[in-house]
C-alpha positions in Angstrom: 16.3 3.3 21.1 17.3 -0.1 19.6 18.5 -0.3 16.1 15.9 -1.2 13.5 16.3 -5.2 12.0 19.1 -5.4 9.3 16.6 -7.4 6.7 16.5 -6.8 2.6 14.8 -3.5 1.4 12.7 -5.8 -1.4 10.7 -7.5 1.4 9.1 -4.4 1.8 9.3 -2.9 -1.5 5.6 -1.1 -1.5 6.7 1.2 1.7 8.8 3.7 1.6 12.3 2.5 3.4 13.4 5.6 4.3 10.1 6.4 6.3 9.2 2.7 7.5 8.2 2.5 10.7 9.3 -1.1 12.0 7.0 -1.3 15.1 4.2 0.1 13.1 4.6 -2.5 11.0 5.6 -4.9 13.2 2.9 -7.8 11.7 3.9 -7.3 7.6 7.6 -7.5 8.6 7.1 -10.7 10.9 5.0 -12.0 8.2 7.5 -11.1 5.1 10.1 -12.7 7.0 8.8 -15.6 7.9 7.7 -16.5 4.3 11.1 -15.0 2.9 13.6 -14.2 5.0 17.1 -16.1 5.2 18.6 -16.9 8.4 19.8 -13.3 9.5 16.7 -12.3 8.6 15.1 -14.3 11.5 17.7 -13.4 13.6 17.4 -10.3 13.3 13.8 -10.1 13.5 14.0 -12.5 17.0 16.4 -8.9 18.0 13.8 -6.8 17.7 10.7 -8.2 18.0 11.3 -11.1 20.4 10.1 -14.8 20.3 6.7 -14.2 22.2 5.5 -11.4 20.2 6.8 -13.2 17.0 5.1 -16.3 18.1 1.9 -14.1 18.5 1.6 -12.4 15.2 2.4 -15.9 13.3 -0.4 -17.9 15.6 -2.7 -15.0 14.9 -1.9 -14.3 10.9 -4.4 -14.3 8.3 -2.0 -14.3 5.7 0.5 -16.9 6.7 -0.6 -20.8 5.5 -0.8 -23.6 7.9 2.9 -24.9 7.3 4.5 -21.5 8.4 2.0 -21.1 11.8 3.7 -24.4 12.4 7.4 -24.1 11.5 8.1 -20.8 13.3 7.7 -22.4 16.8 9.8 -25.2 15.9 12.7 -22.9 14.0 12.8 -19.9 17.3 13.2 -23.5 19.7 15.9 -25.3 17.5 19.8 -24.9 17.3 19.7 -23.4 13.9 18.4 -19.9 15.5 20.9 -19.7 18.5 23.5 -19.8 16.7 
């Protein structure tokens, strides 16, 4: 069982952190991260999640705008993220 992603409790403030189920939720956490999250954030979500399903869920999102769906294939191929 991997450990769940190290990421901000206030991203998810409307669930309950003690109870949140991170593959569950999988899409709002992507999602939340994407829009919000600092550097660790992403790193920690690439961890978990991986780049192909991330990649998935950002391509596929109704709630992410256009310039998001574009930057998170650029960010998980550049330096900054390997790091």
């Amino acid at each position: 069982m991997k450990a769940p992603p190290n990421i901000r409790r206030h991203l998810l403030w409307e669930y309950q952190w003690e109870t949140v189920d991170f593959d569950q939720l999988s899409v709002v956490v992507i999602e939340r991260i994407i829009e919000r999250g600092t550097m660790e954030e992403w790193k920690e979500m690439l961890r978990y999640y991986g780049k192909e399903w991330i990649l998935d869920i950002a391509e596929k999102s109704t709630r992410l705008d256009e310039k998001n769906k574009q930057f998170t294939p650029l960010f998980l191929e550049s330096e900054f993220i390997l790091d």
